[in-house]
C-alpha positions as CSV (number, residue, x, y, z in Angstrom):
1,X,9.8,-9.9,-5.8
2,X,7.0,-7.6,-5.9
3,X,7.8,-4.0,-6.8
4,X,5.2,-1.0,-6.2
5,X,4.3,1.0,-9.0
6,X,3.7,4.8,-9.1
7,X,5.3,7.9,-10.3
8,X,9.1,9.0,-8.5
9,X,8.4,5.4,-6.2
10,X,11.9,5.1,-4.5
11,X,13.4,1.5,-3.5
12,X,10.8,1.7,0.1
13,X,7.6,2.5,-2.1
14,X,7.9,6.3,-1.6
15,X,6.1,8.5,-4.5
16,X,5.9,11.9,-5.6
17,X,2.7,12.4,-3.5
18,X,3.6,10.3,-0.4
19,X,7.6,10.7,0.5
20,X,8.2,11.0,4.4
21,X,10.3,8.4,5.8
22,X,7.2,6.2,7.3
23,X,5.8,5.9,3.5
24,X,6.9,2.6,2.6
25,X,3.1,0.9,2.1
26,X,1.9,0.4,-1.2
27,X,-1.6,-1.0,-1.4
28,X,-2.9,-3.3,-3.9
29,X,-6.1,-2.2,-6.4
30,X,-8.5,-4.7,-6.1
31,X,-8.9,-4.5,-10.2
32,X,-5.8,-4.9,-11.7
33,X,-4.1,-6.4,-8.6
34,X,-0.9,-4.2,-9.2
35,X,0.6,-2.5,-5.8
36,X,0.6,1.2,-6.4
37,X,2.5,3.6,-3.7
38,X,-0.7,5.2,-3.5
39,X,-4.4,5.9,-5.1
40,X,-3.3,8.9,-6.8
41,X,-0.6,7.1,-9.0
42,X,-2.8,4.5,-9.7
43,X,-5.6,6.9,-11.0
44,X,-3.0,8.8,-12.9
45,X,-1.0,6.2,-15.1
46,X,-3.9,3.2,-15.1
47,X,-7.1,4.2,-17.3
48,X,-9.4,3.1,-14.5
49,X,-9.5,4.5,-10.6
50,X,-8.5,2.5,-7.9
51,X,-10.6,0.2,-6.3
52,X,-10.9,-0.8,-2.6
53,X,-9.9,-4.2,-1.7
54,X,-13.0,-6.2,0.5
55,X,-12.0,-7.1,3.8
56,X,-14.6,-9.6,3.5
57,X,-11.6,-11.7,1.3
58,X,-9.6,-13.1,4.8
59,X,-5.9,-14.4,3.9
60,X,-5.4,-12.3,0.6
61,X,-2.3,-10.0,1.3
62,X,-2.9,-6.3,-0.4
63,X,-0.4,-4.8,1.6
64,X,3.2,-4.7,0.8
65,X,5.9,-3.1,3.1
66,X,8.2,-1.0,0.8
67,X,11.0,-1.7,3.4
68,X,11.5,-5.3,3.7
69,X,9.2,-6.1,0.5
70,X,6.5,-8.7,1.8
71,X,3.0,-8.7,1.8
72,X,1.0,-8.2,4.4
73,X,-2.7,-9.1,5.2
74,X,-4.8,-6.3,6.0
75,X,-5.2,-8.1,10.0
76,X,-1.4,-8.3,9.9
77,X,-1.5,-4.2,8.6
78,X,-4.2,-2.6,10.4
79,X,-3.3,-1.1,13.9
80,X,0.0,-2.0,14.0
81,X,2.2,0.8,13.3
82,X,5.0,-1.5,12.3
83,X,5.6,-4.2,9.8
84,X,5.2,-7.6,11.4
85,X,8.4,-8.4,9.9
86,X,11.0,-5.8,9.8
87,X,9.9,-3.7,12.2
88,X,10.3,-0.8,9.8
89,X,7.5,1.9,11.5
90,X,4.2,3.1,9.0
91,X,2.8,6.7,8.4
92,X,-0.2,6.4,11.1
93,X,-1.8,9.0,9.0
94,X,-2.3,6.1,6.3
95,X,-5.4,5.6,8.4
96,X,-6.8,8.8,7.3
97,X,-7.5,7.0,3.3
98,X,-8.5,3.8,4.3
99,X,-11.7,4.6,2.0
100,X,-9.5,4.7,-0.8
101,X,-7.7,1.2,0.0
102,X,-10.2,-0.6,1.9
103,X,-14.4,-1.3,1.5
């Protein structure tokens, strides 16, 4: 099963930086492929910053919901609000770091 990775993550991929109930997405770095709760724990435990995963790459799945723990493309993601799976609802403000995830 893939976990997320950060600092404090809880059992839904909530971190220290990122903990209301709708933060359950980790994202994957397009470097190391690890999922990380969020670009800041990344840069803070890896020795190289995040990098943004290309859309250009269709079918890869750097999304993973924390809640029901699959991955998700970035079509099946983006716009939703929801997991395609479980339901379980996403922080629409997520939207606002899309630079940070996404190129």
């Amino acid at each position: 099963m893939v976990q997320a990775q950060g600092l404090l993550v809880d059992d839904e991929s909530r971190c220290v930086h990122y903990h209301s109930d709708k933060d359950i997405v980790a994202l994957q770095c397009y470097e190391c492929k690890k999922y990380y709760a969020c670009y800041q724990c990344h840069n803070e435990i890896e020795e190289h910053i995040f990098s943004p995963y290309p859309l250009s790459l269709k079918g890869d799945r750097p999304v993973l919901c924390g809640s029901c723990k699959k991955t998700l493309t970035y079509e099946e993601y983006s716009g939703k609000g929801n997991c395609p799976y479980c339901k379980a609802a996403f922080n629409p403000a997520c939207q606002s770091h899309y630079s940070y995830y996404f190129k």
